[in-house]
NUDOTOR-535823 format. One record per residue: residue in one letter; residue number from 1; z, y, x of N, C-alpha, C in turn. Coordinates in steps of 0.1 Angstrom, whole numbers, padded with zeros to 4 digits. Atoms other than C-alpha are relative to their C-alpha. Layout:
N
NODE res   n  n_zz  n_yy  n_xx ca_zz ca_yy ca_xx  c_zz  c_yy  c_xx
NODE   A NUM     Z     Y     X     Z     Y     X     Z     Y     X
...
This chain:
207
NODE res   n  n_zz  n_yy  n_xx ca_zz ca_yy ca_xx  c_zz  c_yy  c_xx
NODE   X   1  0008 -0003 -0012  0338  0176 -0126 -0015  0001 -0005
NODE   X   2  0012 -0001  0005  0304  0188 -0133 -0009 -0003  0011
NODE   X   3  0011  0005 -0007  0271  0171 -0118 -0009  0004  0000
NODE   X   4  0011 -0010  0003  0244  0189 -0102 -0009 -0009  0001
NODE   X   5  0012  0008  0000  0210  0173 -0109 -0014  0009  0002
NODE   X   6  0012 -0003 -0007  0180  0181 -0092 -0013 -0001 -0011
NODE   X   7  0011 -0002  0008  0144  0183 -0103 -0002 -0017 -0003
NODE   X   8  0003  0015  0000  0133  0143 -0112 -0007 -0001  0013
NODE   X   9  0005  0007 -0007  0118  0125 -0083 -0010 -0002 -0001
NODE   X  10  0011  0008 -0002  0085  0118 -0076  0000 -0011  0002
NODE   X  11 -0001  0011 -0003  0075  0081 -0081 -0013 -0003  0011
NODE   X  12  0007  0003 -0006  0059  0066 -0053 -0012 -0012 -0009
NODE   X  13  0012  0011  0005  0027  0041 -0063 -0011 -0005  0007
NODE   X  14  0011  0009 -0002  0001  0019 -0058 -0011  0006 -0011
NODE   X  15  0012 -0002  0006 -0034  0033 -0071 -0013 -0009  0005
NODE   X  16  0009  0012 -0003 -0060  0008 -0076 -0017  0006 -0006
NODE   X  17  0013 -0012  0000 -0099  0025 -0075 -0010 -0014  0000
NODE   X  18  0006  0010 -0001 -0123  0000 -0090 -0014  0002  0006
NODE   X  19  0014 -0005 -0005 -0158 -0003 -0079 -0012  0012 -0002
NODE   X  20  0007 -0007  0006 -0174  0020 -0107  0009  0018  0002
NODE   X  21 -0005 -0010  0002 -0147  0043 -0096  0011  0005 -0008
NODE   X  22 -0011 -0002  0008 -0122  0042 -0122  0013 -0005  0008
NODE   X  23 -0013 -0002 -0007 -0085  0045 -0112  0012 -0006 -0012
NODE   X  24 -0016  0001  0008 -0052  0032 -0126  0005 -0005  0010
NODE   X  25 -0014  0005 -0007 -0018  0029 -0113  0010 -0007  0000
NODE   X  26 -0014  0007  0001  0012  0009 -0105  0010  0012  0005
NODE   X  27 -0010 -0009 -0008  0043  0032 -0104  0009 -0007  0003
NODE   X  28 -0011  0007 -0003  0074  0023 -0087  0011  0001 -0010
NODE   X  29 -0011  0003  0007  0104  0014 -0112  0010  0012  0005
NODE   X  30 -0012 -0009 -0009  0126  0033 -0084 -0009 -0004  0012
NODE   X  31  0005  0002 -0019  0114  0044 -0048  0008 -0007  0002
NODE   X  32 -0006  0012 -0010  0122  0022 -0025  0010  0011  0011
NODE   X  33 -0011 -0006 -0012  0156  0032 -0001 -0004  0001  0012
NODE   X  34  0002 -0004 -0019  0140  0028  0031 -0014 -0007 -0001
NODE   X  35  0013  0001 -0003  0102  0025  0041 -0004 -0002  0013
NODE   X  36  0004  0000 -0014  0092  0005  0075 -0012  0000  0002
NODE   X  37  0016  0000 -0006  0063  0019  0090 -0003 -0005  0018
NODE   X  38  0002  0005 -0015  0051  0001  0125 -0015  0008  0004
NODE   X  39  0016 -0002 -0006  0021  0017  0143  0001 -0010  0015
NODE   X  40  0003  0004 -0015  0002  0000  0173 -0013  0004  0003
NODE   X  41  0014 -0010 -0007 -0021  0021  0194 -0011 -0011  0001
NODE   X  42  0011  0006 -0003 -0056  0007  0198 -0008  0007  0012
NODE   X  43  0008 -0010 -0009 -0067  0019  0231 -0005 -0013  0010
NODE   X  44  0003  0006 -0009 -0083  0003  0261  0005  0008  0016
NODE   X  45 -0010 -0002 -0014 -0072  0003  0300  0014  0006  0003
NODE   X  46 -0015  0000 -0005 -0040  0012  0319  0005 -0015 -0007
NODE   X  47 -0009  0011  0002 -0034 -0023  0311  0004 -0004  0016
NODE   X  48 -0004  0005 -0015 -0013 -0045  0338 -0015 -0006  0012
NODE   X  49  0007  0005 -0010 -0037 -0050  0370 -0016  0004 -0007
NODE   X  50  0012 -0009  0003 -0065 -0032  0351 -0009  0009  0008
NODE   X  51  0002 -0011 -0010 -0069 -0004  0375 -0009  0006 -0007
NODE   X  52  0009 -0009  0011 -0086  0019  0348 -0003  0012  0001
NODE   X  53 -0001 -0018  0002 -0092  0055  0354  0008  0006 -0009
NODE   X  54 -0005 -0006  0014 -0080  0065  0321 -0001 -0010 -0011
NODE   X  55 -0007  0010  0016 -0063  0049  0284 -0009  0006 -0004
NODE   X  56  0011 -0002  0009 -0089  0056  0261 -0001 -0007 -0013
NODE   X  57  0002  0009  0012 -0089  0048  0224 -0009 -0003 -0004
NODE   X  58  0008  0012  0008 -0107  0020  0206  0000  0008 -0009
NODE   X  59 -0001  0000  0017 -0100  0033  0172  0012  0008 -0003
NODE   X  60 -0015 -0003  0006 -0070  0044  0152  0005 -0007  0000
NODE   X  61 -0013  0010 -0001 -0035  0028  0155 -0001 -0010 -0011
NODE   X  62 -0008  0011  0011 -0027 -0002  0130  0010  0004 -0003
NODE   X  63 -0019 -0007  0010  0000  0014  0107  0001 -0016 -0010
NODE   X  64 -0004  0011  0010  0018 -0018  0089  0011  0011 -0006
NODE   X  65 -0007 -0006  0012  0041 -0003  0059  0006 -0013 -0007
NODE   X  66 -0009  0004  0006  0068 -0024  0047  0012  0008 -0011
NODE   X  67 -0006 -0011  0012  0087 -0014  0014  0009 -0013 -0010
NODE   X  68 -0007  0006  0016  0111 -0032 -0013 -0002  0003 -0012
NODE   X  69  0007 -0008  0010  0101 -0024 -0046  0013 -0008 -0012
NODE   X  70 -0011  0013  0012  0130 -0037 -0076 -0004  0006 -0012
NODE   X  71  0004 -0002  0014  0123 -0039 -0110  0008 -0001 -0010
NODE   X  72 -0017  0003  0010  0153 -0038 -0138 -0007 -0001 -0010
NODE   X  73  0001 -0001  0011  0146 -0048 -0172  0015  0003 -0006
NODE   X  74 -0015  0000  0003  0185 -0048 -0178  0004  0007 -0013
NODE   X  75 -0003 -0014  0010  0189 -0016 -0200 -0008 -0008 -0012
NODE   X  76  0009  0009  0013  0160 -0037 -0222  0010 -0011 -0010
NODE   X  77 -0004  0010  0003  0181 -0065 -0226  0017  0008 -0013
NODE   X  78 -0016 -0009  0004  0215 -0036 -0236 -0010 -0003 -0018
NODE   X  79 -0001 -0008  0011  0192 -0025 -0265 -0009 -0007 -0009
NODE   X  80  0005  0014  0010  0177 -0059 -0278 -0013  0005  0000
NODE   X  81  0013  0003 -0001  0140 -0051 -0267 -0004 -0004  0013
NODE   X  82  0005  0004 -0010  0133 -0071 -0236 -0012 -0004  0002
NODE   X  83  0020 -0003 -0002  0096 -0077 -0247  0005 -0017  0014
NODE   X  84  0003  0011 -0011  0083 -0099 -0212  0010  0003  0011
NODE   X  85 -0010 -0007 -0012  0113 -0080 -0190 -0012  0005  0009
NODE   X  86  0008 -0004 -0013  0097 -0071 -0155 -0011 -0011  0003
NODE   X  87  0014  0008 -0002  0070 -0099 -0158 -0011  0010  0002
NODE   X  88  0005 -0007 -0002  0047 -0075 -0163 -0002  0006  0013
NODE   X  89 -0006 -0011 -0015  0055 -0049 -0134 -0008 -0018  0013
NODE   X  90  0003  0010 -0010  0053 -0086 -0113 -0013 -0005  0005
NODE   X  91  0012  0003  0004  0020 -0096 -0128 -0012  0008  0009
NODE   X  92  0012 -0016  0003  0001 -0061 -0123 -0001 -0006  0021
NODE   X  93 -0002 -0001 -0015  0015 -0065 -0081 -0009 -0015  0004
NODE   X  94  0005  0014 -0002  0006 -0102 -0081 -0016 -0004 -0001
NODE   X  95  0013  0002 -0002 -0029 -0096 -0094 -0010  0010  0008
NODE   X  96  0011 -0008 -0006 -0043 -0073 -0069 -0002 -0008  0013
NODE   X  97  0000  0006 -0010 -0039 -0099 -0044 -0015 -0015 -0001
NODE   X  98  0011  0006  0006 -0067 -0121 -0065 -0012  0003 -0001
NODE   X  99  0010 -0004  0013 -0106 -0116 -0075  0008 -0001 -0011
NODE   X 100  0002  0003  0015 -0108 -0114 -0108 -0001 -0016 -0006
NODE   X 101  0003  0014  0002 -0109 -0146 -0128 -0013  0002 -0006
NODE   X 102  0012  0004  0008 -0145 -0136 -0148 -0008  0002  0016
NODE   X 103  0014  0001 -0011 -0162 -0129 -0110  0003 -0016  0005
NODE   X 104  0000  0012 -0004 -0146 -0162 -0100 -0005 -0008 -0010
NODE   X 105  0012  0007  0008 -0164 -0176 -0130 -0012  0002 -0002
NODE   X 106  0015 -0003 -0004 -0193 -0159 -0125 -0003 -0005  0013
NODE   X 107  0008  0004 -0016 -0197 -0169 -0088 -0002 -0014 -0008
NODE   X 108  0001  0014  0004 -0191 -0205 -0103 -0011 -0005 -0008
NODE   X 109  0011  0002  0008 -0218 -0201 -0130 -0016 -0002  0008
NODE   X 110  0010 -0003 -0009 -0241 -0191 -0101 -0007 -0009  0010
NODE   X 111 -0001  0016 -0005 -0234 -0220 -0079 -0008 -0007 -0002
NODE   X 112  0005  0013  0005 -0242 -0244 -0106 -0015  0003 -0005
NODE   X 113  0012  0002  0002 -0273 -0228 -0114 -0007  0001  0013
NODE   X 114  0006 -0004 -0017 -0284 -0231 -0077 -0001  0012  0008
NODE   X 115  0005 -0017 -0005 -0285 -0197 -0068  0005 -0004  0018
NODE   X 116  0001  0004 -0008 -0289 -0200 -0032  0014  0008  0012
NODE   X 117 -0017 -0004 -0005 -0257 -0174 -0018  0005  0007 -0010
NODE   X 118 -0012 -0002  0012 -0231 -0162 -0039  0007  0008  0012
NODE   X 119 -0011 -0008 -0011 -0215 -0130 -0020  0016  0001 -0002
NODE   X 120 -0015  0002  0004 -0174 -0128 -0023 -0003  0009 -0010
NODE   X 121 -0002 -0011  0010 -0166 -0106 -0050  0010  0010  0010
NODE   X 122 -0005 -0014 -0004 -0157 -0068 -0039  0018  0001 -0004
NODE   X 123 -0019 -0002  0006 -0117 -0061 -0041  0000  0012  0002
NODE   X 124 -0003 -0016  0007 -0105 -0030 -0058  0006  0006  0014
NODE   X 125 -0010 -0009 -0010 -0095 -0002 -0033  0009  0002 -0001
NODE   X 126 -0018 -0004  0001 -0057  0004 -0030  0001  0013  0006
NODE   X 127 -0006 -0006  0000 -0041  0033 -0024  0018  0005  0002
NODE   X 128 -0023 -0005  0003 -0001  0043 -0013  0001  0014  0000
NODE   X 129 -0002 -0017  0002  0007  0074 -0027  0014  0003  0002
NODE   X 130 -0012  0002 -0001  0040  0083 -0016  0002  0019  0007
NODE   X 131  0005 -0015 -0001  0041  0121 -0022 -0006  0006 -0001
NODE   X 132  0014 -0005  0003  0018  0147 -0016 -0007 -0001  0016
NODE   X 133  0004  0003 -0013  0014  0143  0021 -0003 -0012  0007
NODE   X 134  0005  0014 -0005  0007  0105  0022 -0006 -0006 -0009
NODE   X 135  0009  0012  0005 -0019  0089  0005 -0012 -0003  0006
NODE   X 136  0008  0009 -0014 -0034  0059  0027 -0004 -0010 -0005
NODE   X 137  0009  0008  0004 -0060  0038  0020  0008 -0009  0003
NODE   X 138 -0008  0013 -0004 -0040  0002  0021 -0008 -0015 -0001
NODE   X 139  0000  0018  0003 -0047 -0037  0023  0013 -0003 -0002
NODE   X 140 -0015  0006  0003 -0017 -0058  0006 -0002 -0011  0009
NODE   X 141 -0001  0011  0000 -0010 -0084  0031  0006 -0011 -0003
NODE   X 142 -0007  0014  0001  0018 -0102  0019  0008  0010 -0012
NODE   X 143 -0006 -0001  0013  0038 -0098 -0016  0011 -0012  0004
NODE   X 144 -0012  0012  0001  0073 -0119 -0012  0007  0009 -0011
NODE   X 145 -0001 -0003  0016  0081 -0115 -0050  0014 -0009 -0005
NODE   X 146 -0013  0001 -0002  0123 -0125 -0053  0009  0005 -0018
NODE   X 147 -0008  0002  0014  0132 -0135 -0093  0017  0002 -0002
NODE   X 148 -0017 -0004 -0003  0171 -0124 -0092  0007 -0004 -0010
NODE   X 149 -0010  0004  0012  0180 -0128 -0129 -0009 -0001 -0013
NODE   X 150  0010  0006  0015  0167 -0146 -0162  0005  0002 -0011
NODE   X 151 -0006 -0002  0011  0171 -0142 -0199  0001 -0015 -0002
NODE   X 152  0003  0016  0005  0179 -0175 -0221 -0014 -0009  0001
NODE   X 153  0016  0003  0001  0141 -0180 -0224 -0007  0000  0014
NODE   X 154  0004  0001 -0015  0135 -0175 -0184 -0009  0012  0005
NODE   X 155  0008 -0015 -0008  0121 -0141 -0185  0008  0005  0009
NODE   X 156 -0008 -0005 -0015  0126 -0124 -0153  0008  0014 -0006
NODE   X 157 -0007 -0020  0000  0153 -0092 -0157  0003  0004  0008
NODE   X 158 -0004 -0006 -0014  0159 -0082 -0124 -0011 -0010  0012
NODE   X 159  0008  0004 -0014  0134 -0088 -0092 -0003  0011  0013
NODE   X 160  0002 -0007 -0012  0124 -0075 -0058 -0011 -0007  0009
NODE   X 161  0016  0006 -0005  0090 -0076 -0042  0002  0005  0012
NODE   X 162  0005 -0007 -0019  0085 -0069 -0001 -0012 -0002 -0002
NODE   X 163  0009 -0002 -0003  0055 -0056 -0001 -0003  0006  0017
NODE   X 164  0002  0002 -0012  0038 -0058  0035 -0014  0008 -0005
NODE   X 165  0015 -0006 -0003  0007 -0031  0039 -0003  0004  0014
NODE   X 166  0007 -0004 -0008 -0019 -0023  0063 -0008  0009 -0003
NODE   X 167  0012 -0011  0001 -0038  0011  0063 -0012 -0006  0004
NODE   X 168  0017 -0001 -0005 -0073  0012  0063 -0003  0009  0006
NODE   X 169  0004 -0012 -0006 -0087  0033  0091 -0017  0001  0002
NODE   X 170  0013  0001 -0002 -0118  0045  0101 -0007 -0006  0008
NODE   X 171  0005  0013 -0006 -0119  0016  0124 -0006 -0015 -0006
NODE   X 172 -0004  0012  0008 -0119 -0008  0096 -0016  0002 -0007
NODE   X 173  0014  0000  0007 -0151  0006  0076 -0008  0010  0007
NODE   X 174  0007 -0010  0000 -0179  0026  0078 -0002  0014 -0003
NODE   X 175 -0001 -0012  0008 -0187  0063  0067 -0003  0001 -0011
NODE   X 176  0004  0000  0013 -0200  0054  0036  0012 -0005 -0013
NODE   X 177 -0013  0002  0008 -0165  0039  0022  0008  0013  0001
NODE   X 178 -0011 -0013  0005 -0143  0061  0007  0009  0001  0009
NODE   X 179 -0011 -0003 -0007 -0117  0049  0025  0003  0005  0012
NODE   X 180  0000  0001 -0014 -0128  0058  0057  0002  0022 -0001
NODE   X 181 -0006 -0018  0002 -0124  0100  0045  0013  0000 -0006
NODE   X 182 -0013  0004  0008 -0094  0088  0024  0009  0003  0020
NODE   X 183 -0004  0003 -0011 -0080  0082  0060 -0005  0012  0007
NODE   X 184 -0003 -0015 -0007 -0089  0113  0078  0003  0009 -0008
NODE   X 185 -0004 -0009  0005 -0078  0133  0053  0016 -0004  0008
NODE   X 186 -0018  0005 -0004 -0042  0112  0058  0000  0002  0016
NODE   X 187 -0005  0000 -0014 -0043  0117  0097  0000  0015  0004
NODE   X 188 -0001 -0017  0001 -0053  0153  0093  0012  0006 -0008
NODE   X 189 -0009 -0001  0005 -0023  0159  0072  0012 -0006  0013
NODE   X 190 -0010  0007 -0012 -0002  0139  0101 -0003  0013  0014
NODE   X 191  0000 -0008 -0007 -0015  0161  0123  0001  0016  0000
NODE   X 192 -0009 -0014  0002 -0007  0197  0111  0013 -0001 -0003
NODE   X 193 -0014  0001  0001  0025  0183  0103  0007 -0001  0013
NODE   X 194 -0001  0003 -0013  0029  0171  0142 -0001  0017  0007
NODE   X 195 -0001 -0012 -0004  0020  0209  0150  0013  0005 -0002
NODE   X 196 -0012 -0004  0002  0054  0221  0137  0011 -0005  0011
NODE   X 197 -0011  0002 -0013  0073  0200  0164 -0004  0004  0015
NODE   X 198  0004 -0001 -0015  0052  0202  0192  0005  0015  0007
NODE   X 199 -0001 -0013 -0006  0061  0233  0216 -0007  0001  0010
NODE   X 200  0011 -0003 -0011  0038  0246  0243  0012 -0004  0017
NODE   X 201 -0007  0000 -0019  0042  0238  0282  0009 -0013  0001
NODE   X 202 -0009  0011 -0006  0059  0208  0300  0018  0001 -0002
NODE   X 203 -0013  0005  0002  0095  0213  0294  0006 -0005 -0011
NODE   X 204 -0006  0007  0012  0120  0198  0276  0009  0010 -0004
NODE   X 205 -0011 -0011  0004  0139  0231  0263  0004 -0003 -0013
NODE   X 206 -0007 -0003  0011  0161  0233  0233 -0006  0015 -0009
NODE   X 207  0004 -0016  0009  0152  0259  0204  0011  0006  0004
């Protein structure tokens, strides 16, 4: 029986945009099988006993993005180089959820020499690239990071991360953040795509 095989797959990713502007990525091992996206409108009136004239948006929706992400070292282990297995891979997801440890020693240095405020340290911009038609500024809220299988030594060989995101919209920052054109690019893309379904006039006809 012969197998047809396609072009390879685009991997989806995590791109992390530091302050000075430099870029690196986390790719996915394997896309993820299913990707839940929640929106919730941000509008004002037409609430219950409101009596409003008109709904009117606040802002852009809250898009939440839930995703599985699995990591295999397995094949490593076949061919006797398991190295750290998917530690790594864990590590990279794990530390974007942190400052840095030299700004958290530098705020600390600063502290002790009295310095009178000490601002947070800036966190790297995110990015979900998932295609060519979706890449959306993100916050990671939650990482549930699920160790599956260990070598003799307790390296991890198999895991699975639920990653929990929230878009950043142009409700969220200013015009001067990137992310806030990062994000109308992404809704401007949602929206010529939205043209293709829509059809003119009130009915509900069939093509």
């Amino acid at each position: 029986m012969s197998v047809i095989t396609g072009p390879p797959l685009e991997k989806g990713a995590i791109v992390v945009v530091a302050a000075d502007g430099s870029k690196r990525s986390l790719s996915f091992q394997y896309n993820p099988d299913t990707l839940h996206r929640t929106l919730e409108p941000n509008t004002v009136g037409g609430r219950p006993g409101s009596r409003s004239r008109a709904v009117r948006f606040a802002g852009a929706a809250t898009e939440t993005i839930t995703l599985d992400c699995r990591f295999s070292a397995v094949d490593a282990i076949d061919a006797g180089k398991l190295g750290d297995g998917v530690a790594p891979q864990l590590a990279a997801l794990a530390i974007l959820t942190y400052p840095s440890s030299s700004d958290v020693l530098s705020a600390q240095r600063m502290l002790d020499a009295g310095t009178v405020e000490v601002l947070p340290a800036i966190a790297d911009r995110l990015l979900f690239v998932w295609g060519g038609t979706r890449v959306v500024p993100v916050q990671i809220m939650s990482a549930t990071i699920v160790e599956e299988m260990y070598d003799r030594h307790l390296i991890p060989v198999l895991a699975t991360v639920t990653l929990t995101l929230r878009a950043v919209s142009y409700s969220d920052v200013d015009e001067t953040n990137q992310s806030f054109s990062e994000f109308i690019a992404y809704q401007q893309k949602l929206e010529s795509l939205a043209a293709q379904a829509f059809t003119a006039g009130g009915g509900g006809q069939g093509s």
